[in-house]
C-alpha positions as CSV (number, residue, x, y, z in Angstrom):
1,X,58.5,-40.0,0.7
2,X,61.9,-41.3,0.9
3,X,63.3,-44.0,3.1
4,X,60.9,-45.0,6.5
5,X,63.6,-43.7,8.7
6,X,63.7,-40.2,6.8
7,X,59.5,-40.9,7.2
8,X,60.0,-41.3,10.9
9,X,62.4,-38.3,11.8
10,X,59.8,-35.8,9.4
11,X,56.8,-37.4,11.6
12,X,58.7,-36.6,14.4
13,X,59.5,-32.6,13.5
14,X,55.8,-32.2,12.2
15,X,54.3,-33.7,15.7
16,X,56.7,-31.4,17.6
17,X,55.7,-28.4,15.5
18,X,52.1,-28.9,15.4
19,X,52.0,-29.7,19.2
20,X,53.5,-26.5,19.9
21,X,50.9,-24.7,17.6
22,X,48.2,-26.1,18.9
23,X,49.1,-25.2,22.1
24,X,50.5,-21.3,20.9
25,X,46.5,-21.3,19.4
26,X,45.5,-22.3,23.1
27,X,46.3,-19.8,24.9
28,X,46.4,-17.0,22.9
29,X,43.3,-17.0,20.8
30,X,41.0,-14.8,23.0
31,X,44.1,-12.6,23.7
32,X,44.7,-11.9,20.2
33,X,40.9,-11.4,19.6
34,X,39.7,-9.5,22.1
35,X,39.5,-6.1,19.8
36,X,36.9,-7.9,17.2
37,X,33.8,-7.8,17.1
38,X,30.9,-10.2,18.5
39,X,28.3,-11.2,16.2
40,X,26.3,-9.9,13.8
41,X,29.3,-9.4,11.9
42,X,27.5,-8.3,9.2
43,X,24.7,-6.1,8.1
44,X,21.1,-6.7,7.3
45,X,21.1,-6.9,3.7
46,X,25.1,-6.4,3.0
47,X,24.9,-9.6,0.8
48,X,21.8,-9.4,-0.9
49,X,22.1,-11.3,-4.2
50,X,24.9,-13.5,-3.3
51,X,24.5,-17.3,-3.0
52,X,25.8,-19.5,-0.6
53,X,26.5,-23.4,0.0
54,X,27.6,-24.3,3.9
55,X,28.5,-27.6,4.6
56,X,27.9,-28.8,7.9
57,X,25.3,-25.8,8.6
58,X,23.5,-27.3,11.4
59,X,25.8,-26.9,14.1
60,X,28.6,-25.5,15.4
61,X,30.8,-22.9,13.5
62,X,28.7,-23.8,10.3
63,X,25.1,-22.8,12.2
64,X,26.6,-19.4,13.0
65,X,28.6,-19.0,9.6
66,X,25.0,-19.8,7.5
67,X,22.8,-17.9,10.3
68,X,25.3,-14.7,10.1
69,X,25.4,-14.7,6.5
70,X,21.2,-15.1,5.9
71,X,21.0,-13.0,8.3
72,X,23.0,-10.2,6.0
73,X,20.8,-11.1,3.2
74,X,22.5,-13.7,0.7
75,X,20.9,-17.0,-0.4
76,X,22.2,-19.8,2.0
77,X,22.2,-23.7,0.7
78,X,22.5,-25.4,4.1
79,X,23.8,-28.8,2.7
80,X,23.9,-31.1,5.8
81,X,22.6,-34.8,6.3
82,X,19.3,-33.9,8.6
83,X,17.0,-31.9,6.3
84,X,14.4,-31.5,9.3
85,X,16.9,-29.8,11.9
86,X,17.6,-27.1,9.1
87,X,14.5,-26.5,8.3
88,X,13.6,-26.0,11.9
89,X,16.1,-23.6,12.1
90,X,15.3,-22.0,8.8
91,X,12.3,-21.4,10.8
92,X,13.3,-20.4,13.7
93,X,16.1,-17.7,11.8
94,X,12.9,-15.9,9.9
95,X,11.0,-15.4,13.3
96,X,14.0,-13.7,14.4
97,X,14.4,-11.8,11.6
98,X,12.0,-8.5,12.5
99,X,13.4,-6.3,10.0
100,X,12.4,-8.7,6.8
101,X,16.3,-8.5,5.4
102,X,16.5,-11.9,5.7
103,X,18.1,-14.1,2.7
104,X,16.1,-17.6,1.2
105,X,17.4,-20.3,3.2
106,X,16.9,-23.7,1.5
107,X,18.4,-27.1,2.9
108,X,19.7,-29.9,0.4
109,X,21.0,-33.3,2.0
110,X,25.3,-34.4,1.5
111,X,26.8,-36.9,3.4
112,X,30.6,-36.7,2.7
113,X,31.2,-40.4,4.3
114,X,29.3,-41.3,0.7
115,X,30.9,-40.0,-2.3
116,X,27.4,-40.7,-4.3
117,X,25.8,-38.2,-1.9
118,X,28.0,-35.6,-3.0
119,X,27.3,-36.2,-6.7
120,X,24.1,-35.8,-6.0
121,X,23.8,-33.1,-3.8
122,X,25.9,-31.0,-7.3
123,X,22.9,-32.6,-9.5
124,X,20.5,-31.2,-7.4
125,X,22.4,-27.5,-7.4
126,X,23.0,-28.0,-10.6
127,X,19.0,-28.0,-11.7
128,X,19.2,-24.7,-10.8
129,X,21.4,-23.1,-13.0
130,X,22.4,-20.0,-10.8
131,X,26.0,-18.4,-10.4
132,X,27.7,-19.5,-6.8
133,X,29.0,-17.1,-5.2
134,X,30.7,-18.9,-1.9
135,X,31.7,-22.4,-1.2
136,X,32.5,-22.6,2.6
137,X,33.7,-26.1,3.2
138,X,33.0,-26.6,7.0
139,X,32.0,-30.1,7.4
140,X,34.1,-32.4,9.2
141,X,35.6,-35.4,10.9
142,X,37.5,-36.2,13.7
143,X,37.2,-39.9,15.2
144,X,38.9,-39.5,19.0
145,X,39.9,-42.7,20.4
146,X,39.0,-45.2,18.0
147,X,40.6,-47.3,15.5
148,X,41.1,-46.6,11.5
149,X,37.9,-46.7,9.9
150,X,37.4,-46.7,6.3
151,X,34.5,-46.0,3.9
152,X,32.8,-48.5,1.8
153,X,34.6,-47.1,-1.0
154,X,38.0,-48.3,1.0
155,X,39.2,-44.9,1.7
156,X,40.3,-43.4,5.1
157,X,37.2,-41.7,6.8
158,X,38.9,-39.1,7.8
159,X,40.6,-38.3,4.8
160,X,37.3,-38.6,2.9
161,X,35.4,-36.4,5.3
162,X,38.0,-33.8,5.6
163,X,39.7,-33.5,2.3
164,X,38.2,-36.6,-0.5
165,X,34.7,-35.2,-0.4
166,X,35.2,-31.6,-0.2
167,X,37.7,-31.8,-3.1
168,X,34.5,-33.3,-5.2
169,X,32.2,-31.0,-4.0
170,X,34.6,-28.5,-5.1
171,X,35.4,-30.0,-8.8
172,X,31.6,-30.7,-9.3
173,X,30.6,-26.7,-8.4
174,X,33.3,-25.2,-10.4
175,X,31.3,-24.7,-13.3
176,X,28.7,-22.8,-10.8
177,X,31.4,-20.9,-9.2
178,X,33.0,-19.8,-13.2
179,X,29.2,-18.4,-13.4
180,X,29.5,-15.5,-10.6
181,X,31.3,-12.4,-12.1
182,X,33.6,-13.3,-8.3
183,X,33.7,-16.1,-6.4
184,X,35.6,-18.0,-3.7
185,X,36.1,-21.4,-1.7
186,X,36.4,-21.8,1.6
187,X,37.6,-24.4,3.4
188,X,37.5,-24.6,7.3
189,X,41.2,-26.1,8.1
190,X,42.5,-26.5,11.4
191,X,46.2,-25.9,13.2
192,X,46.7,-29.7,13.8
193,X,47.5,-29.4,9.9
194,X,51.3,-28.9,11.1
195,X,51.1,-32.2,13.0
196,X,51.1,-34.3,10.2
197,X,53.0,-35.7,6.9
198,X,50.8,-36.4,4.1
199,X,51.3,-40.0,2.3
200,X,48.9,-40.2,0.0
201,X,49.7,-44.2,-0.5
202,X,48.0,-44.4,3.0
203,X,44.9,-43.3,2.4
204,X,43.2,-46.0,0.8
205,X,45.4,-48.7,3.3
206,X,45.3,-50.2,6.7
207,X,48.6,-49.4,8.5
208,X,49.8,-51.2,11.7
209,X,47.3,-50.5,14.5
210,X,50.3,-49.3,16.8
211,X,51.5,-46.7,14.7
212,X,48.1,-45.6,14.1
213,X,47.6,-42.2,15.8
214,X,44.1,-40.6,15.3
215,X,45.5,-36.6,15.4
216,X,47.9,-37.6,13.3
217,X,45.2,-39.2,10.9
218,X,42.9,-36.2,11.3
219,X,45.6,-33.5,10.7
220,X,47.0,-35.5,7.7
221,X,43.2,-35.0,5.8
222,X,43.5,-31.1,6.5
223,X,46.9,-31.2,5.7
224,X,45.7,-33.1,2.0
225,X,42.6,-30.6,2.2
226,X,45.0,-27.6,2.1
227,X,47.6,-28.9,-0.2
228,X,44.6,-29.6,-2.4
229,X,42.8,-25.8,-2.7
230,X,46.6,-24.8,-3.2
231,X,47.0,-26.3,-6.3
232,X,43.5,-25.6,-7.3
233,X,44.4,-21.8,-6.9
234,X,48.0,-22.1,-8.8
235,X,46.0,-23.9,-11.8
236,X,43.3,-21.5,-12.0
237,X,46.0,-18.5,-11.6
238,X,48.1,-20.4,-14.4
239,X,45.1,-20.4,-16.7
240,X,44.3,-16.7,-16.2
241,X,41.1,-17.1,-14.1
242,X,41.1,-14.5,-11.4
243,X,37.5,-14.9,-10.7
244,X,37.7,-17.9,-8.1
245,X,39.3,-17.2,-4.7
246,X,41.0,-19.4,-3.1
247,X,41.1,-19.3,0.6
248,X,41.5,-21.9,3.8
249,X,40.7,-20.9,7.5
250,X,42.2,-22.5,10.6
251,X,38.9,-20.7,13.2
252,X,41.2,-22.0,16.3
253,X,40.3,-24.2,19.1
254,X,36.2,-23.7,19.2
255,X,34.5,-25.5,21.3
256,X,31.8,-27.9,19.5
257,X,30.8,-31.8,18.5
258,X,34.7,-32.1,17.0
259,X,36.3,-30.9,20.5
260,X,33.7,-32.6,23.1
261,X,35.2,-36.3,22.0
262,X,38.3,-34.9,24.2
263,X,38.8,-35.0,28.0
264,X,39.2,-31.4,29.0
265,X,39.2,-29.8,31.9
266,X,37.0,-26.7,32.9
267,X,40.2,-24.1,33.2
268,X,41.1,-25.6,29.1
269,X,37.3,-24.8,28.1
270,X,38.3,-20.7,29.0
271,X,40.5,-20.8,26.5
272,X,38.2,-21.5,23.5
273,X,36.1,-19.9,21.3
274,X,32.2,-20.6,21.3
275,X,31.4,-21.8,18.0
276,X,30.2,-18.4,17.5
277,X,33.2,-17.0,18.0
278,X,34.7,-19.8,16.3
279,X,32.4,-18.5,12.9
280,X,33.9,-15.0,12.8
281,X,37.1,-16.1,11.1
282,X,35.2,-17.7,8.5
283,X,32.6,-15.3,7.7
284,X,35.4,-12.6,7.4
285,X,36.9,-15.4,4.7
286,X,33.2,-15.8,2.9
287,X,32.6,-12.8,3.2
288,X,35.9,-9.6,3.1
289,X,37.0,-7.8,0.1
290,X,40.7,-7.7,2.0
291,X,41.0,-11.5,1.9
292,X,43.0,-12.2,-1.7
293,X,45.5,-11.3,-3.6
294,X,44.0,-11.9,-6.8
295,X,47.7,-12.4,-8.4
296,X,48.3,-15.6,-6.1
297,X,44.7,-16.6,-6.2
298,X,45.3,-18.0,-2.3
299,X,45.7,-17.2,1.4
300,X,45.7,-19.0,4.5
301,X,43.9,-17.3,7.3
302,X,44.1,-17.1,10.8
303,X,41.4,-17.3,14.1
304,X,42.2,-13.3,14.3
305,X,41.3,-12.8,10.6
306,X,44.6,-12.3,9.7
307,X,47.2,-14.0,7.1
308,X,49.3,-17.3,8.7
309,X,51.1,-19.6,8.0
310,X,51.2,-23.4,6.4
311,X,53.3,-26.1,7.2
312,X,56.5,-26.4,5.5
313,X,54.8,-29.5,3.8
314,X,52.1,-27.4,2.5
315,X,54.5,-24.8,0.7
316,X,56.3,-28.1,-1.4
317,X,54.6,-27.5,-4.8
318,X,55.5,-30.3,-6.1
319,X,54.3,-32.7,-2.9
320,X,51.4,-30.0,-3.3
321,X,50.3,-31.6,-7.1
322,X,51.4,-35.3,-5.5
323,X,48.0,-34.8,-3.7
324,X,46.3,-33.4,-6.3
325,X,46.7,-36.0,-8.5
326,X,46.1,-38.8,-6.0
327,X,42.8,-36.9,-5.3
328,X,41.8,-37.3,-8.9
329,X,42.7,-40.7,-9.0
330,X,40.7,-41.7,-5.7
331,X,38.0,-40.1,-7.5
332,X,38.3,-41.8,-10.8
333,X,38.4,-38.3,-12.5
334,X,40.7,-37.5,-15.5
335,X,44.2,-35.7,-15.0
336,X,42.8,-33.3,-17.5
337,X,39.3,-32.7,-15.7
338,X,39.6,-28.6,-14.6
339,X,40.8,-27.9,-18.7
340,X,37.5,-29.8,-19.5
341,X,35.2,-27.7,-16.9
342,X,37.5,-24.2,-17.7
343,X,36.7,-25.1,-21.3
344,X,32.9,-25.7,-21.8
């Protein structure tokens, strides 16, 4: 990362950037979306016979991305930590179904503060034995106001919430996702991705509670998050597979648990997107045939449903496999582990 002024003057550029995209996102978002459409996105039985894990499905964007998509007929995992609020509103989604195109809706527990959960939550898929067809990654983490907190494991909790954990979940479902004759990953970013400089060599340590700065810390996990499903999509393009997309979402400023940590005033709240509206981006990502170009493998998607762009950081290939292979090593895997899955 080079010398802690050089560290300094990048942290600087990065928290000027990203503070002038988060406020471009601001106050254009509903201008820039007014032309498309309100939900249903989708049409009653469109994705019949596709399969679907959401993280994070009972509220906020995730409860409209898995209620849009059962609602168009696909198979929707609802991995989440309260298995009785899902199955309420599995409930809830078949009364309202009048037409009988509803998808299966089942509900298996994760909770990505525990690495072990994850694990299980792939053993459990796994006793299945079907194809995945679409990973959405929407799960998430940001702790406003507080101090640096780390899991028992001794890792950063936002870093395992945002980017550790969904990287596992990821690995462990690749196999799944090789299954479906197409396939793709989706993982719910954010803009404050350009406020940060990723340092893998802080993830797993305390750093002085002064220069701790909880945006920062949040946008530095979905900046590690997208650096990560890069790679992912330049190995699996490297190796010939065209069959896995690739893609990460930045839904803009939506209005849910994540948001309502921060003081904001009534005129601020006109400016965001209901989670609802907040879901479209990402159901266009799980669910368009416009979103990939297979040759690349990945594409970084705006809250209009149109192609954006990273941070510089995220365009550095080689800081780009840095992450990667801290990643691994956080999660004790081998640097060889995607040959071994690509291979069995």
């Amino acid at each position: 990362m080079g010398s802690i002024r050089e560290r300094e003057e990048m942290e600087r550029r990065a928290w000027a950037r990203g503070m002038w995209e988060i406020m471009k996102e601001s106050v254009s978002q509903k201008l820039l979306t007014w032309h498309l459409p309100s939900p249903p996105f989708l049409l009653p039985g469109q994705l019949s016979g596709l399969t679907v894990i959401v993280t994070g499905a009972t509220s906020g964007i995730g409860l409209h991305t898995a209620r849009e998509l059962v609602m168009a007929g696909a198979h929707v995992v609802m991995a989440c930590r309260n298995i009785e609020v899902a199955n309420c509103m599995a409930h809830e989604w078949r009364a309202q179904a009048s037409d009988g195109m509803i998808g299966e809706m089942e509900a298996i527990p994760i909770d990505l503060l525990s690495l072990s959960s994850v694990l299980s939550f792939a053993l459990e898929w796994e006793k299945r034995a079907k194809p995945l067809h679409v990973l959405v990654n929407n799960a998430g983490a940001f702790y406003m106001k507080e101090p640096q907190r780390f899991t028992e494991g001794g890792i950063k909790q936002h870093m395992q919430v945002n980017h550790i954990a969904p990287a596992l979940l990821i690995l462990l479902l690749l196999p799944s996702l090789l299954k479906a004759p197409s396939s793709r990953i989706v993982n719910v970013n954010s803009v404050a991705h350009h406020c940060a400089v990723v340092d893998p060599s802080h993830w797993t340590s305390r750093i002085e509670d002064d220069k701790f700065n909880d945006i920062r810390a949040y946008g530095e996990s979905k900046l590690a998050q997208l650096m990560f499903l890069k790679t992912l999509a330049r190995k699996l393009s490297e190796k010939k597979i065209t069959s896995i997309q690739c893609i990460a979402v930045s839904p803009g400023i939506v209005n849910t648990k994540l948001v309502k940590q921060v003081p904001i005033s009534d005129w601020k709240l006109f400016w965001m997107f209901s989670p609802a509206e907040g879901a479209r981006s990402v159901v266009f990502c799980a669910t368009s045939a416009r979103t990939v170009d297979k040759a690349k493998g990945f594409a970084y998607y705006s809250y209009a449903c149109k192609p954006t762009k990273e941070s510089p950081q995220a365009m550095d290939v080689d800081l780009c496999l840095h992450v990667w292979q801290k990643t691994l090593e956080i999660l004790h895997l081998d640097v060889d582990y995607l040959n071994q899955v690509i291979n069995c």
